[in-house]
C-alpha positions in Angstrom: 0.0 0.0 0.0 1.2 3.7 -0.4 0.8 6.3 2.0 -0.4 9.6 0.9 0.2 12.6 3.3 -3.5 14.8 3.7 -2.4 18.5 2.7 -4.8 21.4 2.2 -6.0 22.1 -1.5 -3.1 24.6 -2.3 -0.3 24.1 0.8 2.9 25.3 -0.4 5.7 22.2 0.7 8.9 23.8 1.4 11.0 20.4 0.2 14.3 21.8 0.1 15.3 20.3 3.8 16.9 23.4 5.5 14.1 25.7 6.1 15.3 28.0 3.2 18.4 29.0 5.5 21.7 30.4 3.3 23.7 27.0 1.6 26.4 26.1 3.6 28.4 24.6 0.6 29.5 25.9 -2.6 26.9 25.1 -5.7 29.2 26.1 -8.9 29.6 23.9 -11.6 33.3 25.0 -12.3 35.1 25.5 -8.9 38.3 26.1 -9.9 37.8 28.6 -12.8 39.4 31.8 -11.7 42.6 30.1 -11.5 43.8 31.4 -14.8 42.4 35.1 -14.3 44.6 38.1 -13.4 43.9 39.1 -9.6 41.3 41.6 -10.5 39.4 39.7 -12.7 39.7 36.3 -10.0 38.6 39.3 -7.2 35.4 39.9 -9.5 34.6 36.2 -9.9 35.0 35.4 -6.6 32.6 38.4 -5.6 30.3 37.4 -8.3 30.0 34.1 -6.7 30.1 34.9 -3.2 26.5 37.0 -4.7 24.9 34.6 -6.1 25.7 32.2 -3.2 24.4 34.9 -0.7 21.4 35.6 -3.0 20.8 32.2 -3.9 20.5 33.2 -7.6 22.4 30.9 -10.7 22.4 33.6 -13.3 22.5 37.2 -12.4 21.3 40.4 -14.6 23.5 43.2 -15.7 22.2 45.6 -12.9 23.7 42.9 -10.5 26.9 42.4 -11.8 26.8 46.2 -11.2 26.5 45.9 -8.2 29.2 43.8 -7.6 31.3 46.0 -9.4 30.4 48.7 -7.1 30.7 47.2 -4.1 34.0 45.9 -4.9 34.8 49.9 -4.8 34.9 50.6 -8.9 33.5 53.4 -10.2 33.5 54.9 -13.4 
């Protein structure tokens, strides 16, 4: 026999385990990428990351990469 669970017509199920608390591990396909870069360009990726980790997000926009940028202390 299977069990079935009774859930209200609707009932959002958080299944993701952790209660939607930040990742504790990395989730990147390509860990080890910015080992080729130049400093400044490895500082960017690694603050790009760190982002999307933080923000849960796998693709950012323009306007966030901005904001990397500028948090990173660039300006134009």
């Amino acid at each position: 026999m299977s069990q079935t669970t009774q859930e209200a017509p609707g009932a959002f199920i958080d299944r993701r385990g952790d209660g939607g608390a930040t990742p504790t591990r990395e989730r990147r396909q390509f860990s080890n990428s910015h080992q080729a870069l130049s400093p400044d360009a490895r500082e960017l990726g690694e603050a790009i990351d760190e982002y999307k980790l933080r923000h849960r997000r796998r693709f950012v926009t323009y306007e966030e990469i901005m904001s990397v940028v500028k948090e990173l202390g660039y300006q134009k």
